[in-house]
C-alpha positions as CSV (number, residue, x, y, z in Angstrom):
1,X,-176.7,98.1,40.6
2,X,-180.5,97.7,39.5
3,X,-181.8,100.9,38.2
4,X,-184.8,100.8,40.6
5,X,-182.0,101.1,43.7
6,X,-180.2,103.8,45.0
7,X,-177.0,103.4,47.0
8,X,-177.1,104.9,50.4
9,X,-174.2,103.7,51.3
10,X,-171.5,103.6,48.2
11,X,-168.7,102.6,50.6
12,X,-170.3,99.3,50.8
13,X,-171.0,97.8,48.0
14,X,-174.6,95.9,48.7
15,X,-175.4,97.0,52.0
16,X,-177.4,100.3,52.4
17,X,-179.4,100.3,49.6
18,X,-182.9,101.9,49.7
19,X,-185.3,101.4,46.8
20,X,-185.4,104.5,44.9
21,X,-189.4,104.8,45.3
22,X,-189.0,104.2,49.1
23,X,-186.4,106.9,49.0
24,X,-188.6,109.2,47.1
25,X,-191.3,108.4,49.2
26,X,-189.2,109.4,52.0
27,X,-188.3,113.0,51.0
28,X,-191.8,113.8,49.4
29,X,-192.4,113.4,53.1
30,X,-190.3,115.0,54.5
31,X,-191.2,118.2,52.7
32,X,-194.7,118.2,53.2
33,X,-196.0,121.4,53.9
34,X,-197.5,120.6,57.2
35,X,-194.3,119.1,59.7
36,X,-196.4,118.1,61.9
37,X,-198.0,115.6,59.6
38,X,-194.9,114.4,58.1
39,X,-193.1,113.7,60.6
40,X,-196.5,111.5,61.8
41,X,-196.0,109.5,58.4
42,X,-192.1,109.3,59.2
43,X,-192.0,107.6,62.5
44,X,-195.2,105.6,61.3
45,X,-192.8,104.2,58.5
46,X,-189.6,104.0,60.6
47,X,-191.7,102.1,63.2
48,X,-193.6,99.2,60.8
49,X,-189.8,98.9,59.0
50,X,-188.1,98.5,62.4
51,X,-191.2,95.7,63.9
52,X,-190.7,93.5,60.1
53,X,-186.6,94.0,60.6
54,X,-187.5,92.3,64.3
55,X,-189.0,89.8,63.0
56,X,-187.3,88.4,60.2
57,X,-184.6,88.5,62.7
58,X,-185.9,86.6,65.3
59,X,-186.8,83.9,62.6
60,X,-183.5,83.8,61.6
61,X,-181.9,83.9,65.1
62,X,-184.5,81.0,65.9
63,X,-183.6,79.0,62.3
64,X,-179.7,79.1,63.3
65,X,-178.9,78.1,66.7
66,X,-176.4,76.2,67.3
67,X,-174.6,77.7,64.2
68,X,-171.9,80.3,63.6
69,X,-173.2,83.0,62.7
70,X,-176.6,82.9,65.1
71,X,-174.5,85.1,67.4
72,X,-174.9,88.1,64.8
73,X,-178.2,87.1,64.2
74,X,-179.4,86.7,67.8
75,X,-177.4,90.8,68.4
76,X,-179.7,92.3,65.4
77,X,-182.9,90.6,67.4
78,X,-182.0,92.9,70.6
79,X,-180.6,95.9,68.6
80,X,-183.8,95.6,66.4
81,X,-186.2,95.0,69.4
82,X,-184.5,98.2,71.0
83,X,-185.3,99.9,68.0
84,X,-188.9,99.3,67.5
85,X,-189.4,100.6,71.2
86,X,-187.8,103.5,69.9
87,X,-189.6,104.3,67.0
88,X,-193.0,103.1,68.8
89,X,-192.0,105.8,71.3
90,X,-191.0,108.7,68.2
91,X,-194.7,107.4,66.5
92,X,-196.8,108.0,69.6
93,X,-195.1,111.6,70.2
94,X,-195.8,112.5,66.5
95,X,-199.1,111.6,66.6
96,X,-199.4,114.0,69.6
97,X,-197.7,116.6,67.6
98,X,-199.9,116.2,64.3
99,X,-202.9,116.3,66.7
100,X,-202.3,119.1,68.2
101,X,-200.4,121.2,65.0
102,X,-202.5,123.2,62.6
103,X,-200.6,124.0,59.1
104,X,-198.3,127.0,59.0
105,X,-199.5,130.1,57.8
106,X,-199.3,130.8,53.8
107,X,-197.9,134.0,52.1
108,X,-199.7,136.9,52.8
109,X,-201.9,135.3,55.2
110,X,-203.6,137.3,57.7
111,X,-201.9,135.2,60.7
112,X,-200.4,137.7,63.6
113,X,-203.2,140.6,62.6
114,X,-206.2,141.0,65.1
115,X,-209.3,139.3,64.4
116,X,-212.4,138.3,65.9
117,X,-211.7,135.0,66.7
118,X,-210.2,134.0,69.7
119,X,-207.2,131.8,69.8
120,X,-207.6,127.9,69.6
121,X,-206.9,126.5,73.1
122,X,-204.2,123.7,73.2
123,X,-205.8,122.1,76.0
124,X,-208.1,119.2,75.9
């Protein structure tokens, strides 16, 4: 296994692998600070992988009719294609959310205590 690679899925040997900077990438991410925002950059990821898995897919499914294995292909085209509605659908929500989220309050913050400013209005 190539150094750069971690295995996500050891029971199979050369399926599941993530590149280990992906993966890093991945949980830097997911540990930001701010949820809000990383779950944004998440489905933002999720969604541009799932569209380039569709269409490598479809160019495959297209390149092998009429052989064995277009079958498989031509189910990873609709499973894919299900998917980047999906994850179009998880992007647009967590844009919403990141929008609308301020960060949460830091360690010995003054959040909660009265203050002179009213509270920010969610509404547009």
């Amino acid at each position: 296994m190539d150094r750069e690679t971690e295995e996500v899925n050891p029971g199979a040997p050369g399926r599941g692998l993530v590149p280990a900077d992906i993966e890093a990438a991945i949980k830097k991410t997911a540990s930001l600070e701010n949820h809000a925002e990383g779950v944004a950059v998440l489905a933002a990821i999720a969604n541009r992988a799932t569209a380039a898995l569709h269409q490598l897919a479809r160019a495959e499914a297209n390149a092998r009719k009429g052989q064995p294995e277009w079958g498989r292909w031509a189910s990873l085209v609709n499973a894919s294609r299900d998917a980047v509605l999906r994850t179009a659908t998880c992007r647009q929500t967590a844009n919403q959310l990141a929008a609308i989220s301020t960060p949460p309050p830091s360690p010995g913050s003054r959040e909660g205590q009265e203050t002179d400013v009213p509270p920010r209005s969610l509404e547009p």
